[in-house]
N, C-alpha and C positions, 0 to 999 in steps of 0.2 A: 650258793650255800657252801662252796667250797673254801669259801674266804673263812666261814667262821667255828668250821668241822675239821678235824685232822682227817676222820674216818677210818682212823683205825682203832682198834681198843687190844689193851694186852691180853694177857692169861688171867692174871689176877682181876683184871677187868672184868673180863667174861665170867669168872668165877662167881663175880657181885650180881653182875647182871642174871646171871641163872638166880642165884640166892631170894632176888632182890623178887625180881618174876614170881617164884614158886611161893613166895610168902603173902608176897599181895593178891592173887589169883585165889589161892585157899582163903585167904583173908574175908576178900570179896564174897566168895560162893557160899562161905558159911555165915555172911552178916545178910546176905539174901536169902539163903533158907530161912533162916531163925523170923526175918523180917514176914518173909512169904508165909511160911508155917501160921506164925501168929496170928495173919491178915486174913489166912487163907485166900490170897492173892499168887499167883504161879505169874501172871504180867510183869508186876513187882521183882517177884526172884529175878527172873529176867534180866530186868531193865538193870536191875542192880549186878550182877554177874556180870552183863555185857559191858556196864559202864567200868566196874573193874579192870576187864578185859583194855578198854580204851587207857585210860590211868593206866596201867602196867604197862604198855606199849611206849607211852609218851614218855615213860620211865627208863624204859628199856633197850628199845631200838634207835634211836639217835645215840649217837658216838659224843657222849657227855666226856669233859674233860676228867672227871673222878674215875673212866673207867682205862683214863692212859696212865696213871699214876704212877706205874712201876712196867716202864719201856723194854722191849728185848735189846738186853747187852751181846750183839755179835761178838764172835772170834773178829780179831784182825785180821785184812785178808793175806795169805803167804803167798810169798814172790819162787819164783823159780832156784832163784838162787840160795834161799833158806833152804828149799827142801833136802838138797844134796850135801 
């Protein structure tokens, strides 16, 4: 898996990735109540929450190239003889 993963992700990366989580998660829990409510089915809720839960993950946690998009630019490193 390393051939097709950098595995790292930046800041702005992580930024999406929280974003990206907290919107599908609420998304999810609240198309499961409304769904559940209706049915009055609580399995239901459930199933639909937890498959949320799955979906956000597969969203999420893999080191997707959208979330390297904007790489940390280091300092260059200084030599001994810059510093004096």
């Amino acid at each position: 898996m390393s051939k097709w993963f950098e595995w790292r992700i930046d800041f702005e990366g992580q930024k999406l990735s929280e974003i990206i989580s907290q919107v599908t998660i609420v998304l999810f829990a609240v198309i499961g109540f409304v769904y559940g409510f209706l049915n009055q089915d609580l399995l239901a809720t459930m199933y639909i929450y937890f498959g949320g839960i799955i979906f956000t993950s597969i969203l999420t946690l893999p080191p997707w190239p959208i979330y390297n998009k904007h790489p940390v630019q280091w300092l260059p490193e200084i030599s001994e003889k810059d510093v004096k």
